[in-house]
N, C-alpha and C positions, 0 to 999 in steps of 0.2 A: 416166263414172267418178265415184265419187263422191270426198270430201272426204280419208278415210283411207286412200284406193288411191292419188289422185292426191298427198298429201302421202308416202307411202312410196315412191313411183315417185320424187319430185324427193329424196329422205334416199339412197336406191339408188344414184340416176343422180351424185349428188355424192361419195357414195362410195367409188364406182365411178374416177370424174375423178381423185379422191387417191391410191388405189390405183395408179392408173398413171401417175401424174405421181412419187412417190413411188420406184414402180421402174423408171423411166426409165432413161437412160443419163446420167450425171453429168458426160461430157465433150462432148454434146452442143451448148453455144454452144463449144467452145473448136472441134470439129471442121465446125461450120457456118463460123468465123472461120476457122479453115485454111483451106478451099474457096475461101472469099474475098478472101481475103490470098496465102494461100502457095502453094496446090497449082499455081497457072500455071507456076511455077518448079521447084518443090518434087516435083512431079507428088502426082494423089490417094492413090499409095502410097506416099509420102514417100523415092522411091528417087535422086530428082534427077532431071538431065541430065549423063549419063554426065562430061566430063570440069570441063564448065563451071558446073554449081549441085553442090552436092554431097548425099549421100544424107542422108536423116536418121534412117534404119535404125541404128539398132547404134551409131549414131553416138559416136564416145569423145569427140568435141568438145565434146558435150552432157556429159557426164560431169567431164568434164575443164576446164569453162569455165563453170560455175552461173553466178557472179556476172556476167558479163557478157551472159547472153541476152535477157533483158530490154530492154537497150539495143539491142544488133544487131535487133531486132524493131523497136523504137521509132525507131531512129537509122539503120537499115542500117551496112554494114560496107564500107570501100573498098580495106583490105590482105588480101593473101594469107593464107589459113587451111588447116591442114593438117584433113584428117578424115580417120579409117580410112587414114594412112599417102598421104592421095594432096591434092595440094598444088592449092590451089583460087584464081583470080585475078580473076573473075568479081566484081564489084560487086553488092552488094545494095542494093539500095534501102528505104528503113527506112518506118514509116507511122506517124509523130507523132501522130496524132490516137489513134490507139488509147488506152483508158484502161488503167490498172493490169490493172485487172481479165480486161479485157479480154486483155490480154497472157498475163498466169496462167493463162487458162483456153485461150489456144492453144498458151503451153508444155507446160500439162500432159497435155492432148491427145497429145499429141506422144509427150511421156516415155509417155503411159498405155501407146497404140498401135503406140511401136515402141520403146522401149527400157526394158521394164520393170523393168528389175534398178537403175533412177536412181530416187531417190528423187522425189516430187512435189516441187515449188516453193513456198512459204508464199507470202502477201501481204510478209511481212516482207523478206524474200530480192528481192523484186521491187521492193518501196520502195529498199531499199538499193541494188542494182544499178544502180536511173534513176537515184538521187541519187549514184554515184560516178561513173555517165558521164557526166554535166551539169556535175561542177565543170571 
């Protein structure tokens, strides 16, 4: 190969790499962190366990509770929650180490793939949420 095949081959091949990194899927770290984090509980359709985790389809809780998901992610939750009408008592256990970011991009995951009529989550809304359940 010579010098302007082999230089067009690696301008192509890098191209190429942008092109599909570019149209990827955007919620990708937030749904590999689900997998990780949530889906043991959560299950990988984000339907629950029937009476004890609850669903997070459709879910009006997410809807209905923006400022505080952030925290129940980072902090877990140990009082009863109602979702979609059905009353949840089951402890969550939270994962502090996750970063902001971190957290944003499993929420939004979330909102993307199951409740999309909610709006996405900012960085803003996620700063504020840690810092009202921390004081």
């Amino acid at each position: 190969m010579n010098k302007t095949k082999g230089a067009l081959f690696v301008v192509s091949l890098a191209f190429g790499i942008v092109l599909t990194n570019c149209g990827g899927n955007p919620y990708q770290q937030g749904e590999i962190l689900y997998a990780n984090y949530c889906a043991n509980c959560h299950m990988d359709d984000g339907s629950g366990l029937g009476g004890n985790i609850p669903t997070l389809v459709n879910a009006d809780y997410i809807a209905k509770n923006r400022e505080q998901l952030a925290c129940i992610i980072r902090y877990g939750i140990a009082d009863t929650i109602v979702v979609n009408g059905i009353t949840y008592a089951e402890a969550m256990a939270g994962h502090p180490k996750l970063k902001e970011a971190e957290i944003a991009n499993i929420l939004n995951y979330i909102i993307h793939t199951w409740n999309e009529e909610v709006a996405e989550l900012n960085m803003k809304e996620i700063t504020e949420g840690l810092a009202a359940c921390e004081e």
